[in-house]
LOMIKE-739238 format. One record per atom (N, C-alpha, C, CB): residue number from 1; chain; atom name; residue in one letter; z, x negated, y negated. Coordinates in pm, whole numbers, plus 50000, padded with zeros to 5 digits. Glycine has a CB too. Layout:
BEGIN
k:c:a:r:c3:c1:c2
NUM:A:CA:A:Z:X:Y $
...
***
This chain:
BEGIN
k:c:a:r:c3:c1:c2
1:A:N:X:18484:73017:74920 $
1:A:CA:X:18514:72914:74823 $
1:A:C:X:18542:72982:74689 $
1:A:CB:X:18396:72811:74811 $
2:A:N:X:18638:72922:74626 $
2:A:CA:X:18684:72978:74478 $
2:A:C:X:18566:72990:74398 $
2:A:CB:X:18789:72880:74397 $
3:A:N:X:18554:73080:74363 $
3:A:CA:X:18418:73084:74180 $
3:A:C:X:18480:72994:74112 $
3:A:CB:X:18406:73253:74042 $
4:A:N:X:18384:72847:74064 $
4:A:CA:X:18401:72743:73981 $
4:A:C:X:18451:72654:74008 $
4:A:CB:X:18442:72759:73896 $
5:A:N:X:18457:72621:74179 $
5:A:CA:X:18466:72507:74211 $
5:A:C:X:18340:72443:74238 $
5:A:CB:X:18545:72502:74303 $
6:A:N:X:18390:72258:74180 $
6:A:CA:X:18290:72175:74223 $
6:A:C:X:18287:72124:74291 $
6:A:CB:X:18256:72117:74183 $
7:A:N:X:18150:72083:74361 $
7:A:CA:X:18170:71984:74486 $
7:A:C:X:18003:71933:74517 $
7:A:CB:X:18251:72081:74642 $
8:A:N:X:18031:71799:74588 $
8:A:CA:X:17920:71749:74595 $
8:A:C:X:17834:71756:74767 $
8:A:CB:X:17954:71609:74535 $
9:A:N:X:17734:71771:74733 $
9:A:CA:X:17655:71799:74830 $
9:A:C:X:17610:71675:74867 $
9:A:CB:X:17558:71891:74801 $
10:A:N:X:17607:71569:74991 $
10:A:CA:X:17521:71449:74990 $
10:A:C:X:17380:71458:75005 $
10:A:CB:X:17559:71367:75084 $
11:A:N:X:17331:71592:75108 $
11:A:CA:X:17204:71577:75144 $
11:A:C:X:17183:71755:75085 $
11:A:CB:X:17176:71520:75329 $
12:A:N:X:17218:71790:75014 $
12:A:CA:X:17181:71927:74929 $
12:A:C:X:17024:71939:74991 $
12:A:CB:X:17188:71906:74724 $
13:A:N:X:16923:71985:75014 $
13:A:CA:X:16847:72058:75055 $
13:A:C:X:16815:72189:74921 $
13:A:CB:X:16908:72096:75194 $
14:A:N:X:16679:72123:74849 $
14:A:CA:X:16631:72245:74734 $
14:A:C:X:16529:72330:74803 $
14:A:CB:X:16555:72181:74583 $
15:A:N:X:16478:72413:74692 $
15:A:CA:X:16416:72558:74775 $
15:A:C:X:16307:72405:74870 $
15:A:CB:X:16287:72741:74622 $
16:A:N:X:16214:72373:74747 $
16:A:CA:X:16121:72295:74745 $
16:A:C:X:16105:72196:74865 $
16:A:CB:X:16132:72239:74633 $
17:A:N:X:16239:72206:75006 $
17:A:CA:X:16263:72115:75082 $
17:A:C:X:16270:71982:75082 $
17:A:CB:X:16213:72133:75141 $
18:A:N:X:16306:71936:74949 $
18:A:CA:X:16310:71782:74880 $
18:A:C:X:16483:71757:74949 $
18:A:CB:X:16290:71778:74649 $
19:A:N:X:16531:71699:74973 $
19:A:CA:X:16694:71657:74972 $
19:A:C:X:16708:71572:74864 $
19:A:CB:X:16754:71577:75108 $
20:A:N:X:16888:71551:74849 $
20:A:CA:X:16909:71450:74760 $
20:A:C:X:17042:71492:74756 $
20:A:CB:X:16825:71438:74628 $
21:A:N:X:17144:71397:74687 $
21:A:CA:X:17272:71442:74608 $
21:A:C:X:17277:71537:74513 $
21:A:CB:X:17322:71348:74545 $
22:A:N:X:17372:71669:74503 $
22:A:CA:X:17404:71735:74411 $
22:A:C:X:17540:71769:74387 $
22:A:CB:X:17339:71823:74419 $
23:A:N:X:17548:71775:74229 $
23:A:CA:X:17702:71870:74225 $
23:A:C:X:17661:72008:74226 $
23:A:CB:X:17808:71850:74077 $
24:A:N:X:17720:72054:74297 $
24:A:CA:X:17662:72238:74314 $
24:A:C:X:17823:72262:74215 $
24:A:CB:X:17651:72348:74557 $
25:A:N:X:17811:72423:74204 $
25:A:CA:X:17920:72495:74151 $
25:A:C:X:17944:72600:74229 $
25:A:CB:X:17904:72536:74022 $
26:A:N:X:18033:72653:74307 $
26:A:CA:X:18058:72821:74370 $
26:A:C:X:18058:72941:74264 $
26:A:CB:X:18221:72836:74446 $
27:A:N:X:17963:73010:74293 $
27:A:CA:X:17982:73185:74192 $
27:A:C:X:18067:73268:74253 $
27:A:CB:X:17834:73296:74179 $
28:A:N:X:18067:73255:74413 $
28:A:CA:X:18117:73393:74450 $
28:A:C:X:18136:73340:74625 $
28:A:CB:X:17984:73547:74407 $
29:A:N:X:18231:73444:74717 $
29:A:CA:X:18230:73426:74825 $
29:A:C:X:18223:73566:74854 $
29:A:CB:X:18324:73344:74872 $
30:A:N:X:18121:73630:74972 $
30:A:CA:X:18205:73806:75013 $
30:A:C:X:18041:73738:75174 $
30:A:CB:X:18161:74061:74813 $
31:A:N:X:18171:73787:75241 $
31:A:CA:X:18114:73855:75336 $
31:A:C:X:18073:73698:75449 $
31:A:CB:X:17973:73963:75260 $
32:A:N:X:18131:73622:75443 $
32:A:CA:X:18095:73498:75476 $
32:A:C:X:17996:73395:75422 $
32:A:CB:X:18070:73513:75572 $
33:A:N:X:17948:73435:75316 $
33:A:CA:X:17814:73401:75218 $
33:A:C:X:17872:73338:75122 $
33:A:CB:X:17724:73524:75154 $
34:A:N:X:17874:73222:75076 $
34:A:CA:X:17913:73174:74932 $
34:A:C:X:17760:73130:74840 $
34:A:CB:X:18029:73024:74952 $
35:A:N:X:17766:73226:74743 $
35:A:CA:X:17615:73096:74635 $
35:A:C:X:17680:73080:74535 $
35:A:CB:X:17428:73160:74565 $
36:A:N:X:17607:72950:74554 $
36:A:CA:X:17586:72896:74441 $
36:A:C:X:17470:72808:74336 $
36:A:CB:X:17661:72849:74459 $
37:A:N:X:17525:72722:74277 $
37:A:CA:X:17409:72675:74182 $
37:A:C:X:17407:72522:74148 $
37:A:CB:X:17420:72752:74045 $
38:A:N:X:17344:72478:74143 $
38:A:CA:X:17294:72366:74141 $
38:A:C:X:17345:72278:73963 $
38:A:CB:X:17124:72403:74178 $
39:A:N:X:17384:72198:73920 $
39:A:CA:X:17399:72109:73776 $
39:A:C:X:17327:72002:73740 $
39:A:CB:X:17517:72052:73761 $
40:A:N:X:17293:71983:73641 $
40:A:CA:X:17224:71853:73622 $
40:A:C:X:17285:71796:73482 $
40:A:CB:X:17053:71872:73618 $
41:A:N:X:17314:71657:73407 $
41:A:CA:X:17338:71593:73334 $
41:A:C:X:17209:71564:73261 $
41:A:CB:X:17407:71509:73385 $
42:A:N:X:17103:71600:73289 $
42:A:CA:X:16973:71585:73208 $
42:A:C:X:16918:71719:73157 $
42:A:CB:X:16860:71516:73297 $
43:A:N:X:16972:71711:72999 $
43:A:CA:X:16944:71802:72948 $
43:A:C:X:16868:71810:72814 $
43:A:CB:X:17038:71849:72953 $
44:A:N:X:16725:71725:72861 $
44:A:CA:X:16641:71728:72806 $
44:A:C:X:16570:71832:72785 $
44:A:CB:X:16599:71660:72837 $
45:A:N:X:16579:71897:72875 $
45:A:CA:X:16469:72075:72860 $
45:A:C:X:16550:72179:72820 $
45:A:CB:X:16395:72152:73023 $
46:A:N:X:16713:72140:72805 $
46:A:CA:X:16793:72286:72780 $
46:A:C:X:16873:72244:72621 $
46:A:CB:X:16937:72329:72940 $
47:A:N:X:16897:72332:72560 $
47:A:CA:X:16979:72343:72439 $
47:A:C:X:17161:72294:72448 $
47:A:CB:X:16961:72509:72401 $
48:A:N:X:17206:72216:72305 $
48:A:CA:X:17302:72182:72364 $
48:A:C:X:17425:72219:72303 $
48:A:CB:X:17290:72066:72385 $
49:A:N:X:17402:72379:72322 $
49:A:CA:X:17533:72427:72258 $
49:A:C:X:17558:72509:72357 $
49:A:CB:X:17536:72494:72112 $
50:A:N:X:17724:72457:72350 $
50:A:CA:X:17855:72548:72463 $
50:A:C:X:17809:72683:72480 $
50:A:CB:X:18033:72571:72390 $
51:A:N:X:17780:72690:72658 $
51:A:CA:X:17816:72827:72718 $
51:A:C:X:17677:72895:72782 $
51:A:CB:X:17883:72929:72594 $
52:A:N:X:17642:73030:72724 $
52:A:CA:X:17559:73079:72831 $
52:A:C:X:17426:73082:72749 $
52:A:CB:X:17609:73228:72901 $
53:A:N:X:17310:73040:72831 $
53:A:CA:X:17190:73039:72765 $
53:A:C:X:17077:73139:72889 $
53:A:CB:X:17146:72856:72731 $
54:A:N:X:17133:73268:72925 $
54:A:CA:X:17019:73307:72974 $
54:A:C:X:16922:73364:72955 $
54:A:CB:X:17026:73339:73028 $
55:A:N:X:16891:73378:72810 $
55:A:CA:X:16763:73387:72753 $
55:A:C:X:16678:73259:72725 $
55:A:CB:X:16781:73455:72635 $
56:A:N:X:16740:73162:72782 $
56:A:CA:X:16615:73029:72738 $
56:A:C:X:16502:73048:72850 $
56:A:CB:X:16687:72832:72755 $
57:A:N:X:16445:72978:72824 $
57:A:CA:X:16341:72935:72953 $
57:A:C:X:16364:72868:73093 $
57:A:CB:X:16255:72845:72903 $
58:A:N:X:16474:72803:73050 $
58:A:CA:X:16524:72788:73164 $
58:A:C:X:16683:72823:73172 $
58:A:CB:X:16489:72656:73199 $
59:A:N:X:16730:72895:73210 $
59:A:CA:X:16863:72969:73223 $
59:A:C:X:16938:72890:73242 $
59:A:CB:X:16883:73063:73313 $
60:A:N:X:17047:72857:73175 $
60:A:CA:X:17159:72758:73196 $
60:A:C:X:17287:72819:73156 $
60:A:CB:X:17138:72627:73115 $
61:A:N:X:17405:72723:73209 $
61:A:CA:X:17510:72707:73154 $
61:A:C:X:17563:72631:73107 $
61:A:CB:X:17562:72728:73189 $
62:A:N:X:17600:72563:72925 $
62:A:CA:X:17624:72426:72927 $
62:A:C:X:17741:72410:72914 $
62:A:CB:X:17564:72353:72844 $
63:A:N:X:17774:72301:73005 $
63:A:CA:X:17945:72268:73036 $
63:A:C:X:17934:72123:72905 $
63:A:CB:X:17995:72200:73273 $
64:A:N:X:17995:72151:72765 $
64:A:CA:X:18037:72035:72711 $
64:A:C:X:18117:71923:72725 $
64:A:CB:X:18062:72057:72646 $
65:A:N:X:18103:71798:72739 $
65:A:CA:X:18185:71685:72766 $
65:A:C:X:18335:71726:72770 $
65:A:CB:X:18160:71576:72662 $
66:A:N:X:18432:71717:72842 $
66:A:CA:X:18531:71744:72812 $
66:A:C:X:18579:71890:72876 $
66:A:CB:X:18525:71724:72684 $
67:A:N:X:18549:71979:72896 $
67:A:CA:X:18549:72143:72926 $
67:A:C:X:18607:72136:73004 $
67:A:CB:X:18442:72230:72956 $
68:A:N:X:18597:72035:73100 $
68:A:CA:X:18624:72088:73255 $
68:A:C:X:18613:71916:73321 $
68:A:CB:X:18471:72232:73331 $
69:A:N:X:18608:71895:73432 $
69:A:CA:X:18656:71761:73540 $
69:A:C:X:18536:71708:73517 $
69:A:CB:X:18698:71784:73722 $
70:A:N:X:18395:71713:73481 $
70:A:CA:X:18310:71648:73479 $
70:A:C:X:18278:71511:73362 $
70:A:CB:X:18236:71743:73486 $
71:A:N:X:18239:71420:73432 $
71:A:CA:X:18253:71337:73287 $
71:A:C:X:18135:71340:73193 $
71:A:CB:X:18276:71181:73312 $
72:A:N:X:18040:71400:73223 $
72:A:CA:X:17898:71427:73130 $
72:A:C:X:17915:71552:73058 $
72:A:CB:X:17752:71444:73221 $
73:A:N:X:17829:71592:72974 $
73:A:CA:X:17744:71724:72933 $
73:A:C:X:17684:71731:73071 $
73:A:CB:X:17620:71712:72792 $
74:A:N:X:17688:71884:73136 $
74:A:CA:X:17647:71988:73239 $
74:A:C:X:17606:72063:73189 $
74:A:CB:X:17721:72042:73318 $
75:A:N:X:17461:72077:73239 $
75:A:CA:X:17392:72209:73281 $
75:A:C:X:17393:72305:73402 $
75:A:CB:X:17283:72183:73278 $
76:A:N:X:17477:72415:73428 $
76:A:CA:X:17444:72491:73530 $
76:A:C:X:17313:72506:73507 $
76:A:CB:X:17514:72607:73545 $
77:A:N:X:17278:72493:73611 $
77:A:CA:X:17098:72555:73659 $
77:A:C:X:17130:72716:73701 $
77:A:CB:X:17009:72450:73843 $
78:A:N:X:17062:72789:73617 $
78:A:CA:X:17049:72912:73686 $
78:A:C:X:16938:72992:73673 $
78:A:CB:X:17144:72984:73659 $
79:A:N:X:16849:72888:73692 $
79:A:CA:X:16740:72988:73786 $
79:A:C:X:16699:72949:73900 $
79:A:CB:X:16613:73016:73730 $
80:A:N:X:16843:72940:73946 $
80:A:CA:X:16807:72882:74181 $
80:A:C:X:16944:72932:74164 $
80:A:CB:X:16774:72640:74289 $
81:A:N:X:16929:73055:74255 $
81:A:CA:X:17079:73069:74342 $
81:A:C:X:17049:73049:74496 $
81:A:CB:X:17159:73237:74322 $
82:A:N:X:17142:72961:74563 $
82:A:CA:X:17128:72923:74682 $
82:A:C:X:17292:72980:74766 $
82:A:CB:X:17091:72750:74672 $
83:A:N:X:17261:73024:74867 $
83:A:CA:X:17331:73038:75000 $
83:A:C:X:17309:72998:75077 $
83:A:CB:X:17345:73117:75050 $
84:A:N:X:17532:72999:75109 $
84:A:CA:X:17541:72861:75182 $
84:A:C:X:17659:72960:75279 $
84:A:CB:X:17603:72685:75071 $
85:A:N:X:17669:72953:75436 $
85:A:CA:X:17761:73048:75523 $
85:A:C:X:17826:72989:75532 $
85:A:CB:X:17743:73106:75635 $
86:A:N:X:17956:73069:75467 $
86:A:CA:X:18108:72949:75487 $
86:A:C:X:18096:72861:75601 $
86:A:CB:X:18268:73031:75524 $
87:A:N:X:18068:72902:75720 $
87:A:CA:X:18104:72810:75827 $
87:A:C:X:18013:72696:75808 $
87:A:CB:X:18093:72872:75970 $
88:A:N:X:17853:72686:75769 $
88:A:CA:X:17829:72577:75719 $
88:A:C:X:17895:72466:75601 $
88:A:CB:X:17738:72611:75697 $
89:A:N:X:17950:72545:75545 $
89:A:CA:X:18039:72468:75400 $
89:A:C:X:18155:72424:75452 $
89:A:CB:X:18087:72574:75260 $
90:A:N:X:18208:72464:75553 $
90:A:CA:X:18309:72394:75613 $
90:A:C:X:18309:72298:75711 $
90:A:CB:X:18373:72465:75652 $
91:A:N:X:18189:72333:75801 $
91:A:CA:X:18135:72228:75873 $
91:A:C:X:18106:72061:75802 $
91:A:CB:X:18006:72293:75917 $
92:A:N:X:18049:72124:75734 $
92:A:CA:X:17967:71988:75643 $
92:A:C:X:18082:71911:75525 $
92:A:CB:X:17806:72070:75527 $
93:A:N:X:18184:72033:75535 $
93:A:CA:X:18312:71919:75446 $
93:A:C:X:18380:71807:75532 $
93:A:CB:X:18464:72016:75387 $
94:A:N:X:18407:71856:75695 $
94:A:CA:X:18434:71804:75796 $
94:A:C:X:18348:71660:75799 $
94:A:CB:X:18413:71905:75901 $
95:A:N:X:18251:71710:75810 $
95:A:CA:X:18146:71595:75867 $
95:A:C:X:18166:71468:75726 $
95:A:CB:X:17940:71677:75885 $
96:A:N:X:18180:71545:75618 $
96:A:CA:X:18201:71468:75546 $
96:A:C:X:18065:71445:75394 $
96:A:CB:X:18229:71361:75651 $
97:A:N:X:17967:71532:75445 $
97:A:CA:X:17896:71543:75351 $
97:A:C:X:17891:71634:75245 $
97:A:CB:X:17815:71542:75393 $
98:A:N:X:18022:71714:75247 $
98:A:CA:X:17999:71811:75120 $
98:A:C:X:18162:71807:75075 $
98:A:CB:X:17926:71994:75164 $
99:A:N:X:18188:71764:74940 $
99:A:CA:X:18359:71717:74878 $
99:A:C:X:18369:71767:74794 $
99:A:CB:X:18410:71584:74835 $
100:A:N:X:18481:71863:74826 $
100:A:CA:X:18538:71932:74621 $
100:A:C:X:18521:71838:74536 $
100:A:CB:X:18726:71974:74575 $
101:A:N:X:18476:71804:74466 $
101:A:CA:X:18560:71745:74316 $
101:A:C:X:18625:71797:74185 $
101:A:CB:X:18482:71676:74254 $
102:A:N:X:18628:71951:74213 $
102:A:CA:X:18734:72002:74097 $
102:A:C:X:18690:72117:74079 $
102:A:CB:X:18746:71928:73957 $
103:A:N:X:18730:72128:73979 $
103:A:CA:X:18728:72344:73960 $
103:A:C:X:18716:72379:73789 $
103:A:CB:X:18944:72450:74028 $
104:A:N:X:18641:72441:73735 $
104:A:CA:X:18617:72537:73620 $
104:A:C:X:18762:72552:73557 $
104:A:CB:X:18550:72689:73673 $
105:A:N:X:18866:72559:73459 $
105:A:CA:X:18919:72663:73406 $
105:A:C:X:18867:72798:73410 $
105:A:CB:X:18935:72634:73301 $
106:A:N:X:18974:72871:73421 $
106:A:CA:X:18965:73019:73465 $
106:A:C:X:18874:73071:73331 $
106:A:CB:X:19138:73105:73486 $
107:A:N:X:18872:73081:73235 $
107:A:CA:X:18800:73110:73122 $
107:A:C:X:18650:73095:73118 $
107:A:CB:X:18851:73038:73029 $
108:A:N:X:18637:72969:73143 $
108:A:CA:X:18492:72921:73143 $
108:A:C:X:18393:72993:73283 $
108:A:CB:X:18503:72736:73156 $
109:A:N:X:18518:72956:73396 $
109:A:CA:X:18468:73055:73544 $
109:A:C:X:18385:73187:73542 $
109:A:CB:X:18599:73112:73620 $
110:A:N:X:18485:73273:73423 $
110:A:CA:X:18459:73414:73410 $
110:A:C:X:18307:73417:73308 $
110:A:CB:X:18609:73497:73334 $
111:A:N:X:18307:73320:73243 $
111:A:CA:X:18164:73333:73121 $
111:A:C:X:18080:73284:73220 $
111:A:CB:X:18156:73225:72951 $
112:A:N:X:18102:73214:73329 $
112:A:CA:X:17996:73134:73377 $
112:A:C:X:17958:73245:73467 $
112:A:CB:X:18029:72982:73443 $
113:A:N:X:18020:73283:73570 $
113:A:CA:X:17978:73440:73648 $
113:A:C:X:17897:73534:73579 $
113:A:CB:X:18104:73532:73679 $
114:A:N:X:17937:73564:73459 $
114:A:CA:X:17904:73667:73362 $
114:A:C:X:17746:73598:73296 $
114:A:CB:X:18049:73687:73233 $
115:A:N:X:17695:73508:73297 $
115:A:CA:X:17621:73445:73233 $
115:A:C:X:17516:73439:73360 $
115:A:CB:X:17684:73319:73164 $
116:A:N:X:17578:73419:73482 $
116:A:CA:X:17478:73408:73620 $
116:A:C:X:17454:73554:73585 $
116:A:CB:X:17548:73361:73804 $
117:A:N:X:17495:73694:73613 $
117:A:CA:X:17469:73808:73664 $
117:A:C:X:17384:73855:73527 $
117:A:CB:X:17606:73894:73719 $
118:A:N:X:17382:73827:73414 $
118:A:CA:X:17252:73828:73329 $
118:A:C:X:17147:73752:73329 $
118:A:CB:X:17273:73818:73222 $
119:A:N:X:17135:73703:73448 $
119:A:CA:X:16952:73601:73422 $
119:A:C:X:16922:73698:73529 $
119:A:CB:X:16912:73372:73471 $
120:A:N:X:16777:73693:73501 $
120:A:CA:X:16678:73761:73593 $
120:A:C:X:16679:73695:73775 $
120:A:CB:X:16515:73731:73509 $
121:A:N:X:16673:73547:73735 $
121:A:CA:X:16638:73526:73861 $
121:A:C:X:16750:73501:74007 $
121:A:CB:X:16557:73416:73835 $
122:A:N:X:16880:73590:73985 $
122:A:CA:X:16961:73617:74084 $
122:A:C:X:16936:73737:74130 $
122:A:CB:X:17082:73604:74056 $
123:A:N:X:16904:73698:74286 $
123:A:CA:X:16874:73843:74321 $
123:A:C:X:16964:73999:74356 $
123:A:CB:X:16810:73817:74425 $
124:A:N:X:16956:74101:74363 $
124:A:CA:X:17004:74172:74415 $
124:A:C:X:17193:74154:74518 $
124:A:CB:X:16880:74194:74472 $
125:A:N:X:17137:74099:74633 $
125:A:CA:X:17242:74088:74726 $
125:A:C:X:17341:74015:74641 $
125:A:CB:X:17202:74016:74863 $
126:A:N:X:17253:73850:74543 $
126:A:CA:X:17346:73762:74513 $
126:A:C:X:17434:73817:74409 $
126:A:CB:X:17288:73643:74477 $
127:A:N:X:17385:73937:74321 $
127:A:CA:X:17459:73986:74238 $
127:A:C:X:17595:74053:74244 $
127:A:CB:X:17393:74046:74198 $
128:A:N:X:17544:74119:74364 $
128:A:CA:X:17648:74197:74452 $
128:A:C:X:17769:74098:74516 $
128:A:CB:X:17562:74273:74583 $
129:A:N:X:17731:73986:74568 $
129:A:CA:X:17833:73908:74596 $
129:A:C:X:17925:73854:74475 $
129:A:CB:X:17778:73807:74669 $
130:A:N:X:17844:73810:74310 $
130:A:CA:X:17928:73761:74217 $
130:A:C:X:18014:73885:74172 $
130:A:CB:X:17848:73690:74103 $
131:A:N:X:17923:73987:74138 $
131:A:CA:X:18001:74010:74048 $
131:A:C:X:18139:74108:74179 $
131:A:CB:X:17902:74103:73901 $
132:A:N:X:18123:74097:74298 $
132:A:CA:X:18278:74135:74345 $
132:A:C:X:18367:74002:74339 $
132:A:CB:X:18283:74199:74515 $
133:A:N:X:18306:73945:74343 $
133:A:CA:X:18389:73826:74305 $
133:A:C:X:18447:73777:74171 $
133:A:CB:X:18323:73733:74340 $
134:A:N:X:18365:73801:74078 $
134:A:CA:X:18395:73845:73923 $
134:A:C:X:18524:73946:73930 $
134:A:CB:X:18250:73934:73847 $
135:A:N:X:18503:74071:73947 $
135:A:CA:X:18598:74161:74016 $
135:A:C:X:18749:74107:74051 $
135:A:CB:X:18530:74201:74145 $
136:A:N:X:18711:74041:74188 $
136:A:CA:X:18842:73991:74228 $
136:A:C:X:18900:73868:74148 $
136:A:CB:X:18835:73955:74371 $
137:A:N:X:18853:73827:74075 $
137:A:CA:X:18872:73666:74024 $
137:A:C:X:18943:73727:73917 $
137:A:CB:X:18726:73552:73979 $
138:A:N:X:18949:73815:73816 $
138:A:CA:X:18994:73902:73711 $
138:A:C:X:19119:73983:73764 $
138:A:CB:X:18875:73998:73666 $
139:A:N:X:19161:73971:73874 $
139:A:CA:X:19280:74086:73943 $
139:A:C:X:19407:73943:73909 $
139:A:CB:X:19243:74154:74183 $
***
């Protein structure tokens, strides 16, 4: 899946094993692995100025009204990176529970990658998957 596309999850599945609706965002695809990250419109706990906040307490990205296809203020969540195996992400578009709804400008894509691979809590492998994808997304 492209870095900075959106799409909605119907039955998203968190670490916490809660389900529910989400708009996730794609960081990266390599190797049959796509993660990504989770958004929320309640941004009561995060700061509300444009772009990368991964020195807050809670690591975000804020997408301002207008930026991009969403009709709220967005928070990327980034302290949960989740993987998802293409063939599940394709399965589940089929079935019908998981729908693009749009994509990042290329600009914002690249700060938003760049903003994931500076918070602490992406691990290792997931880093390795963005930032080749960072990489290729820049060619």
């Amino acid at each position: 899946m492209t870095p900075g596309t959106f799409f909605v999850d119907k039955h998203f599945r968190f670490h916490d094993g809660e389900e529910a609706q989400k708009i996730l965002v794609a960081l990266g695809t390599n190797h049959g692995v796509t993660i990504v990250v989770k958004t929320t419109s309640r941004g009561a706990r995060y700061l509300n100025d444009y772009g990368c906040q991964a020195s807050h307490r809670f690591p975000n990205f804020h997408l301002v009204q207008g930026c991009c296809c969403l009709s709220k203020p967005t928070w990327v969540c980034l302290d949960e990176y989740y993987e998802f195996k293409d063939s599940e992400l394709l399965q589940r578009h089929f079935s019908g529970d998981v729908n693009r709804i749009g994509e990042l400008p290329d600009p914002i894509t690249i700060e938003l990658m760049e903003c994931a691979l500076s918070t602490d809590d992406i691990s290792g492998r997931q880093t390795g998957i963005v930032r080749n994808a960072l990489d290729e997304y820049r060619k």
